[in-house]
N, C-alpha and C positions, 0 to 999 in steps of 0.2 A: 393241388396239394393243400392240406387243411392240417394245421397245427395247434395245438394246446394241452393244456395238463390234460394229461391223463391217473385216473386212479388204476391197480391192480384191478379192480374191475371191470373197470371200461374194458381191459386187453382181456382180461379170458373173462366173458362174458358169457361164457354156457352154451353160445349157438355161432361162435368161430372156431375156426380153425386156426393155428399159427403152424406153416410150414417152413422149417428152415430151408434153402435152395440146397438140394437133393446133394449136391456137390460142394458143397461151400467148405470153406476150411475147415479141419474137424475146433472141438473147444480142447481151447487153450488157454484158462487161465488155473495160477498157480497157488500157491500159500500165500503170496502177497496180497491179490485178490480177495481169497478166500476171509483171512484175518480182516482184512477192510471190512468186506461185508457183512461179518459176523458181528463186529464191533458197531456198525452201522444200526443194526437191528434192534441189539442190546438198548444201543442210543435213544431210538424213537418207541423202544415199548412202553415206557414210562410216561414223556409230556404227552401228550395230545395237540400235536402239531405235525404240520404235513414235511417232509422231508426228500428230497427231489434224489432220485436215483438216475440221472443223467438222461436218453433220450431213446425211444424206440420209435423204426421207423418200418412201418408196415405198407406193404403193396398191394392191392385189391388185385383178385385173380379169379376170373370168370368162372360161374358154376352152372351146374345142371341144372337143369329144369325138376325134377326129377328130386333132388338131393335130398337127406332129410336137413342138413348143415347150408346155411342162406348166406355164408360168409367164409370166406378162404383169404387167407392172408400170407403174403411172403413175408418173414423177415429180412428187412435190409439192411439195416442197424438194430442190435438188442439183443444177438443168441447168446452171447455169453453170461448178462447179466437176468436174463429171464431162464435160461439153463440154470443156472446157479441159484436163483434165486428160488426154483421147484424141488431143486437137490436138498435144501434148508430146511425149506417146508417138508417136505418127506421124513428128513430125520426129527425133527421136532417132532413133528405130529406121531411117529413111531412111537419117541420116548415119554411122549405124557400119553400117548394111549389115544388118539383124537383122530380116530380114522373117519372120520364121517366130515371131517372137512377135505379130503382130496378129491372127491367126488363130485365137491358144492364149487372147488375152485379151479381144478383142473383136470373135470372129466365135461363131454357136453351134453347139454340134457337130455338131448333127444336119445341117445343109444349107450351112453355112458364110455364110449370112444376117449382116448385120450385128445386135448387139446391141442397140443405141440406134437410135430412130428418132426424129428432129427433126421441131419445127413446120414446119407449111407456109411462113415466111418462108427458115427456113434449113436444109430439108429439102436443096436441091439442092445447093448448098456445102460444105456438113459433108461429104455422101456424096461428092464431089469430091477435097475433102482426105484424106477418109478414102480412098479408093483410087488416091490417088496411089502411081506407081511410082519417082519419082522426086523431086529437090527443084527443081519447077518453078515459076516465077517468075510468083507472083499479087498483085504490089506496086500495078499499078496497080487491082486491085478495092479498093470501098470499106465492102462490107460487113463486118463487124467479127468472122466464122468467118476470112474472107481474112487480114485483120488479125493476128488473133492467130497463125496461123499462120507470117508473114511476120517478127511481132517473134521469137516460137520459132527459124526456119531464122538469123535473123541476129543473133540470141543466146547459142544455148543453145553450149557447151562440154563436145562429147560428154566430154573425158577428165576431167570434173570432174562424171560422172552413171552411177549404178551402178543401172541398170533393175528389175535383180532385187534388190536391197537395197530400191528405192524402193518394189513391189510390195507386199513382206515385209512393211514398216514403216508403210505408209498405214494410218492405222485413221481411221474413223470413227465420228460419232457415228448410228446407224443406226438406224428408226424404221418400221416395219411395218404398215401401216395396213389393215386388212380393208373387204371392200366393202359392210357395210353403216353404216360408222362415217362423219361428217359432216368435211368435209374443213375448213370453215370453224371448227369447233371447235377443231380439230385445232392449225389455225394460232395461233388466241387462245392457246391454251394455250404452246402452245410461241416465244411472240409477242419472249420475252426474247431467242432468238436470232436477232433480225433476220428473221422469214419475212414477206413481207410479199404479200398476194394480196387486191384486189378481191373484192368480194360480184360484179362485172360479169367479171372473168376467172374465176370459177369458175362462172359461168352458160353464158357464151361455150363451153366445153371440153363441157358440160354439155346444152344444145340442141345442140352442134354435130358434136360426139365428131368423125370426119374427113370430115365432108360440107363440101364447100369449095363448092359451090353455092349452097346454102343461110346456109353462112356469110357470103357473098359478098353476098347475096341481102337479109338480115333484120341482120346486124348491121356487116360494113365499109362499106358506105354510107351507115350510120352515125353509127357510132363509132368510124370507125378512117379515114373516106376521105383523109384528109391529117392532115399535123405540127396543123395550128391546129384540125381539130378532135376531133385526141387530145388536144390542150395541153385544149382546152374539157373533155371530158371525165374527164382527170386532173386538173383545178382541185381544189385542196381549202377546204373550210370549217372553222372551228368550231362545231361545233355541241353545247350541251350545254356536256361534260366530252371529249367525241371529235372529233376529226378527222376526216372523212369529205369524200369524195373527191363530184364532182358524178355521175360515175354509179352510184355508192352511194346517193346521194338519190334519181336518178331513180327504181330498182329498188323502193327502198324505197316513193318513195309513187305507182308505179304500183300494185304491190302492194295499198296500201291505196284504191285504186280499185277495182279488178280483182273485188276479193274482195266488194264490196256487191251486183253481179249478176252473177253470172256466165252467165247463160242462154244470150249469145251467144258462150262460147266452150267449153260441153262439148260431147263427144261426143251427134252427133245421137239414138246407140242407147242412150245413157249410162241407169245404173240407179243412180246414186248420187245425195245429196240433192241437191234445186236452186238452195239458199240454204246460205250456210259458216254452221256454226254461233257460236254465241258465243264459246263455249271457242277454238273456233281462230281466230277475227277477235282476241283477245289473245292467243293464240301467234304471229297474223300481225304483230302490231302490233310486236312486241321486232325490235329493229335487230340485238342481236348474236346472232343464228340469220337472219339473212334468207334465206341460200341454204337450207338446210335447210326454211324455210318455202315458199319456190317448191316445193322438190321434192315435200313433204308438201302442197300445195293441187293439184298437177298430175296425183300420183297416188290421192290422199284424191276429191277432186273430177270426174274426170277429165276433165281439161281437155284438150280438143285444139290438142296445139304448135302445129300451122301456123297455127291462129286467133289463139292466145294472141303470137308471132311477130309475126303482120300487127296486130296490137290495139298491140304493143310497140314496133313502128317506128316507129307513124303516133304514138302519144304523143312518143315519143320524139324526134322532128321538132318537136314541139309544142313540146319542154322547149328544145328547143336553141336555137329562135327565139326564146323569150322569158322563158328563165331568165336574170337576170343578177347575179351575184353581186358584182361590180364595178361594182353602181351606188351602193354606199357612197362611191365616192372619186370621184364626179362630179356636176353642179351635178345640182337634181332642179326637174322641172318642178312647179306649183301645182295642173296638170289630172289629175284623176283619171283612171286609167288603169296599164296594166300598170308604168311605171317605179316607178311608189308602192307599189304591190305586191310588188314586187322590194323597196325600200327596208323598207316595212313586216317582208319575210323575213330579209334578210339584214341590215337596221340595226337591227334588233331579237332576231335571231337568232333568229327565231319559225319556225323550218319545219318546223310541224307542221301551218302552214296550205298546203305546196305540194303538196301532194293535193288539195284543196277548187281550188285556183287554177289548176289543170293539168284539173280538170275542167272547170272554167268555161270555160279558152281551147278546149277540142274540143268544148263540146257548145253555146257559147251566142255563136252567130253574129252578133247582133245588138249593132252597138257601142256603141249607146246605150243599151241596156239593159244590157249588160256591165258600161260602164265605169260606171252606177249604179246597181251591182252592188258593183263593186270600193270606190267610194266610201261605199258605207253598211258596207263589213266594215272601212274605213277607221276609221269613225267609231265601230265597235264595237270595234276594236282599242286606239284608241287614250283611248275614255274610261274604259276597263276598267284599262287601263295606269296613268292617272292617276289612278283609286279604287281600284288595289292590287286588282283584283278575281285571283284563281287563273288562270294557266294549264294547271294540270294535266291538263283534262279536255278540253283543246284538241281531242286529238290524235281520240278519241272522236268529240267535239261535228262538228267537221269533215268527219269521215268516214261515221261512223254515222249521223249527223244528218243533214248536209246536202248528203253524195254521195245517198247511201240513197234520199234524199227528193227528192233532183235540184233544189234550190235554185239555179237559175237568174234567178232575178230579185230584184230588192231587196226586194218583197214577199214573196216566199218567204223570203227571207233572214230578214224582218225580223220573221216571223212564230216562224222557229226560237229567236229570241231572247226571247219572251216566253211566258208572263206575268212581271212583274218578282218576283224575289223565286227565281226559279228558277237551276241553278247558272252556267246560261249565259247569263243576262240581261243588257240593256243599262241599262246607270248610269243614272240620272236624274241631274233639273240641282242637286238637293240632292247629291246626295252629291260631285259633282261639287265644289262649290263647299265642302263639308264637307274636300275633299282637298287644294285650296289654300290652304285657309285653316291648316290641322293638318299635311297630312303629309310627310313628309320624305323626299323621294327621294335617289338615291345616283348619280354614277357615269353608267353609261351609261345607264338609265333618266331624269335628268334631262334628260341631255344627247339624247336623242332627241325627249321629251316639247316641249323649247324650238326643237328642229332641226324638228320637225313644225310646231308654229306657225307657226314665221319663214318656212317656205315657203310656208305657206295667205296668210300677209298681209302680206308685203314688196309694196310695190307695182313696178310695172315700170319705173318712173324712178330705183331704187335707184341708187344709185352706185357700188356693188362687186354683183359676182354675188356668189349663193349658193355655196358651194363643198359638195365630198361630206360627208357625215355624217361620215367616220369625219376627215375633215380638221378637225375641232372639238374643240375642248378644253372642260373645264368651270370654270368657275370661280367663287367665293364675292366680291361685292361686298364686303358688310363683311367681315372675314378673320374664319374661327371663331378665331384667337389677336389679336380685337381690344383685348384687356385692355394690349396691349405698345404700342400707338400712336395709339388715339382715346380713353383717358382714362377712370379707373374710375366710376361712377355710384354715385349719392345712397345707395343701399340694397342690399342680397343681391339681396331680390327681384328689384329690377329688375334686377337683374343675369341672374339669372337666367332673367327674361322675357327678356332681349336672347339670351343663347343659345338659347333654341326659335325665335327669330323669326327667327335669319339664316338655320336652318337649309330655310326656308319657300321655295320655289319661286320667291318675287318677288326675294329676294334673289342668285340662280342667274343665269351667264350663258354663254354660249358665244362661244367667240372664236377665233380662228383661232391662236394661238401662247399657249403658255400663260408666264403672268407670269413671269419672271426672279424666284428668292426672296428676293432683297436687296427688290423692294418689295410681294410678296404680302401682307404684315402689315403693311404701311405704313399710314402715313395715309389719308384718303377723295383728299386732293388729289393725294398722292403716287403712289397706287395711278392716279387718273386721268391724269395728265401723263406717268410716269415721271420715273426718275432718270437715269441712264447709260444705262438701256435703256427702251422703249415703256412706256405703259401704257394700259388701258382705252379712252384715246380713241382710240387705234392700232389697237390691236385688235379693239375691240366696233365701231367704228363704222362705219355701213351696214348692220347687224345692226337691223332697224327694231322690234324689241322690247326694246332696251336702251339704244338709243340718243337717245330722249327725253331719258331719267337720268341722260344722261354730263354736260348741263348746271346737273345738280345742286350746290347749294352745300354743302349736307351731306346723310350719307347716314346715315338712322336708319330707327328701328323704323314711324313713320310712314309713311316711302316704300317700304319692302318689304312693308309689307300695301296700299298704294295701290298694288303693280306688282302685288301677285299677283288682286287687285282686275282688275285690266285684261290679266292671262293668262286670267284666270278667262273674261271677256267672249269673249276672241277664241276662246280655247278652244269657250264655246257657239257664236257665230259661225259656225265652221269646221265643228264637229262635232253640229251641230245634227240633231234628231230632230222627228219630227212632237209628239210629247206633249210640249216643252221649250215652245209655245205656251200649253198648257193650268199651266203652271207659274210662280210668283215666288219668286226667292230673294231673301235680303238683299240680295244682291252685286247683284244686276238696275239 
């Protein structure tokens, strides 16, 4: 990679090319833009000093032998501001009459070809503008190459714009990328200047280079057939520490599908191994090299595109029907089934199971073994959650494990999860009950742990629906600053027993608005009624796990080991396993 100023001339040099990727987003910028840049221009025709128009990053791309052009360049960084900045030039030079510089700066010498060649959305418009003879009136188009052109002709102020000054003075920041250097590296690194590109737009450029059939064919029907379902697959998440986009997950854990067998998508004459090895199923697994990892399994592997393609859609149909990342903020049903699964991913932020679950919806047709499928990973998720068990090894367990091995059924399932004691076991009803009784969750962990409950055993005469997960707040019955308004105790000790106990899971409640803090530390009665604003019986009640307790006359160290007592229960209830028969705990 080789960096440094660049002038407008270094980049259209007479004997490159600049190719946008065939596929790349169409141009998007607006009047805000537009006005900047124009003002920009204005700026620097005047001093005779260099003025830096932010960064273009170009990628060297193999040419003919043959060619009369000795230089092909992708844009990787730079189409909207070098789009724009030719839209300028075009109307300027229109209006003072100066046609004999489009040719000297953005035609190449050899055949008088244009320089830049745009994606397939704005291929046809650009070369429009760009060969206009005249300044003819494109106000009613509504594409945004038209646009920009239109705000330029009814803006710009030839006698306040000195072309060859502007020329002279453009510098950029300019970034040379060779072709065998990884483009999604490229971007991280350079990530502080705003570059922002999909692991799915550099795949897209990548299977598609200018096959518009194919593109047409394997991915806008897609991923791109309409506004709703690019909104669908530009959604973003949290996941982690990063932000990642819904076709970034897709990519990612088709990926780690893909790679457990690949028999039905190499090459039929293929001489390369027939199983990824280790080493590369953890170079597969890292999110920030994804592209890099496609190109390295496609070529390592040889995997044939059209297979790997049609394997890609038909998932990817899968993911679209039944990914929902938006079912945090909606009521969730009690029946086991893909909505829970969804909730389990995205209200837990666990998706590292959406490989394992994206397998199951194409390979395991049957919906009652499915969905008592989905219900026992229910119950391994969530009692794993409440004994604090690791999920580190998820990602693995899920994949290696139970793609590998094509766990299809609850048996299968249930069998990947033992003997007990191993790193991916199911809890038993000790330890279980060891976790309500001792440990102290935080934060969204509780508040999912109690959101899980109250939807397995609210019954259906409720009086208020359930609302989405993420519409829950969490909240402490007794306040952890109880010492300010329910009254100091006999001893330290006890005192100090009473702080480990509210911290206890019986003590925990979820509520739909969380407490005004004039009565959060309040009293037991005060906290229930409110003052000027709701309290606990407003909030909690209909909530069928807390709302026993709201009839409470006081609220001590008694009744928060008697609730976690009776989470304990429903918790087995709900999350029940075959070997919980063959066991008694205290709490039973």
């Amino acid at each position: 990679m080789d960096a440094g100023k660049r002038q407008l001339l270094d980049i259209f040099n007479g004997n490159r090319i600049l190719q946008v990727p065939y596929f790349q987003r169409s141009y998007v910028w607006d009047v805000p833009q537009w006005e900047r840049l124009l003002e920009d221009m204005v700026s620097i025709s005047v001093p005779n000093k260099p003025y830096f128009l932010g960064s273009v990053i170009l990628k060297q791309e193999p040419t003919q032998t043959n060619s009369l052009v000795g230089d092909i360049r992708t844009i990787i960084d730079g189409q909207q501001r070098l789009t724009t900045l030719q839209i300028f030039f075009r109307v300027l030079w229109l209006k003072t009459n100066n046609q004999r510089m489009l040719p000297l700066l953005f035609r190449l010498m050899a055949n008088g070809e244009k320089a830049m060649q745009h994606n397939h959305n704005d291929e046809a418009m650009f070369d429009k503008v760009m060969n206009l003879n005249s300044l003819d009136d494109l106000s009613k188009n509504t594409d945004r190459i038209s646009k920009a052109y239109t705000y330029f002709k009814e803006n710009i102020d030839e006698s306040k714009l000195d072309s060859q000054n502007i020329i002279n003075n453009l510098v950029f920041i300019g970034i040379d990328v060779a072709q065998d250097e990884d483009e999604q590296q490229i971007f991280d690194t350079i990530n502080s200047l705003g570059v922002t590109l999909s692991t799915g737009e550099l795949l897209k450029n990548y299977f598609f280079k200018r096959d518009y059939n194919s593109y047409k064919k394997y991915w806008e029907d897609v991923f791109e057939l309409n506004d709703s379902v690019k909104e669908y697959w530009d959604g973003e998440i949290v996941a982690g520490r990063l932000r990642r986009t819904m076709i970034d997950l897709f990519f990612y854990a088709y990926l780690q599908i893909a790679i457990q067998d690949i028999s039905s998508l190499q090459r039929a004459s293929t001489t390369s191994p027939s199983k990824v090895k280790a080493d590369d199923k953890i170079a597969f697994a890292r999110v920030d090299s994804l592209f890099q990892s496609y190109k390295d399994f496609i070529k390592d592997y040889d995997i044939d595109k059209q297979a790997l393609l049609e394997d890609i859609k038909e998932y990817a149909k899968i993911f679209k029907e039944n990914i929902d990342k938006n079912i945090v903020n909606v009521d969730l049903t009690a029946n086991a089934g893909i909505e829970r699964m969804n909730a389990l991913i995205f209200g837990l932020e666990n998706t590292t199971l959406i490989p394992y679950f994206l397998f199951i919806l194409r390979n395991q047709h049957n919906q009652t073994e499915r969905n008592e499928l989905f219900d026992y990973i229910e119950k391994y998720i969530m009692r794993r959650i409440v004994c604090g068990s690791t999920n580190k090894n998820y990602n693995n367990f899920f994949t290696s494990s139970c793609i590998l091995n094509k766990c299809l059924t609850k048996v299968a399932f249930e069998k990947a999860t033992t003997p007990v004691g191993n790193v991916n076991d199911m809890p038993n009803k000790h330890q279980i009950q060891s976790a309500f009784e001792s440990k102290v969750y935080y934060n969204n962990t509780a508040t999912s742990i109690l959101y899980f409950i109250e939807s397995k055993t609210r019954g259906s005469l409720q009086s208020t629906s359930l609302l989405g997960l993420k519409k829950y707040s969490l909240e402490h019955m007794m306040p952890k600053k109880w010492r300010n308004n329910w009254g100091r105790l006999a001893t330290q000790a006890e005192e100090e027993e009473r702080d480990r106990i509210l911290l206890l899971i019986g003590n925990l409640t979820i509520i739909q608005q969380s407490l005004n803090a004039s009565i959060r530390d309040d009293s037991w009665q005060n906290k229930l009624n409110g003052k000027k604003n709701n309290g606990l019986r407003q909030y909690a009640t209909g909530i069928s796990i807390t709302t026993p307790y709201l009839s409470k006359l006081d609220w001590n160290e008694t009744e928060i080991i008697n609730r976690s007592k009776d989470l304990y229960k429903k918790a087995i209830r709900i999350w029940s396993i075959d070997s919980d028969s063959n066991t008694t705990t205290a709490w039973d």
